[in-house]
C-alpha positions as CSV (number, residue, x, y, z in Angstrom):
1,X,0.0,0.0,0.0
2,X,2.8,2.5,1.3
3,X,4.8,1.7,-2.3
4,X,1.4,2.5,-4.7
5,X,1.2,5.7,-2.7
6,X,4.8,6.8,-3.2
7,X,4.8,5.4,-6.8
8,X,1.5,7.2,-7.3
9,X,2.6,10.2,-6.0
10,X,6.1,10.2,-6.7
11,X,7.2,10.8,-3.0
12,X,10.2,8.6,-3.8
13,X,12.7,11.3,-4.3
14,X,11.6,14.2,-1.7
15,X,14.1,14.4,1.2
16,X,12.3,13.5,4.4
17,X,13.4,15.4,7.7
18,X,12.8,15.3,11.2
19,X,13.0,18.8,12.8
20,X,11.4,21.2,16.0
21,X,8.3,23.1,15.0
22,X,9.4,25.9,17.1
23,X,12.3,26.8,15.3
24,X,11.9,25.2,11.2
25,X,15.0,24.8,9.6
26,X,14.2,26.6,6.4
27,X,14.8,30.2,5.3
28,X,11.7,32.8,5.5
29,X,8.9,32.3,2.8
30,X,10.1,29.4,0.9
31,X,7.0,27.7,0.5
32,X,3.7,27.7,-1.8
33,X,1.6,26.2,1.5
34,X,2.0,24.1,4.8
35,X,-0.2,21.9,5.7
36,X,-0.4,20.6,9.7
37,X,-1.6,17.4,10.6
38,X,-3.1,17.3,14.3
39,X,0.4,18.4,14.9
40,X,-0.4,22.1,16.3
41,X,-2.0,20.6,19.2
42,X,0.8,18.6,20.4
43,X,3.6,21.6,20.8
44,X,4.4,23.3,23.8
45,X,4.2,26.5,22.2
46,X,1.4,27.3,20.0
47,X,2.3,30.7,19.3
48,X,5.8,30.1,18.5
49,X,5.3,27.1,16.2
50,X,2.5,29.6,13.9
51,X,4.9,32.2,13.9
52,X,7.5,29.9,12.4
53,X,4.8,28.2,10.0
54,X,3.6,31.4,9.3
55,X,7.5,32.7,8.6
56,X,8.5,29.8,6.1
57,X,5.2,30.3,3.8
58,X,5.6,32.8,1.3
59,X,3.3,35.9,1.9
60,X,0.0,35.5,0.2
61,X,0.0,31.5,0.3
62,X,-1.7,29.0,2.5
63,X,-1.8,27.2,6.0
64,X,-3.8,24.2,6.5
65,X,-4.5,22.5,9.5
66,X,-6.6,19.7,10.6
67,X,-7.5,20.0,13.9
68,X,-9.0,23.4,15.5
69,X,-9.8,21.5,19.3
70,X,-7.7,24.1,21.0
71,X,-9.1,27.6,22.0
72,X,-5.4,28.4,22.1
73,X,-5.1,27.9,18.4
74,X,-8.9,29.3,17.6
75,X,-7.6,32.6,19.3
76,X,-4.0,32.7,17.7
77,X,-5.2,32.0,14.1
78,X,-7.9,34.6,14.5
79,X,-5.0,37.3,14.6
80,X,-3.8,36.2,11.3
């Protein structure tokens, strides 16, 4: 199943990385969109981890997340 996916996809030669949401290791705005997987709920630091989602997008793109559960995130994303 995982290889149709990939081979669908063609996830096979993107370079995979573990790193901290609170401090991304990418330069500012390098990206068309992020997309957050139940993820934002599960840092220490709300705030911090939009600010750096919110610094590696490019201005004018997207952030898309799948889980709004947290009136800690309801309240930071209304201020964007």
């Amino acid at each position: 199943m995982c290889t149709q996916f990939f081979n669908r996809y063609e996830l096979w030669n993107n370079r995979w990385l573990q790193g901290d949401a609170l401090n991304l290791p990418f330069a500012n705005e390098v990206f068309d969109a992020v997309t957050v997987g139940y993820g934002l709920r599960n840092v220490t630091n709300i705030p911090r981890a939009l600010d750096e989602i919110f610094r590696v997008v490019k201005k004018g793109y997207e952030m898309f997340n799948s889980c709004f559960q947290s009136e800690i995130l309801k309240k930071q994303l209304s201020i964007f």
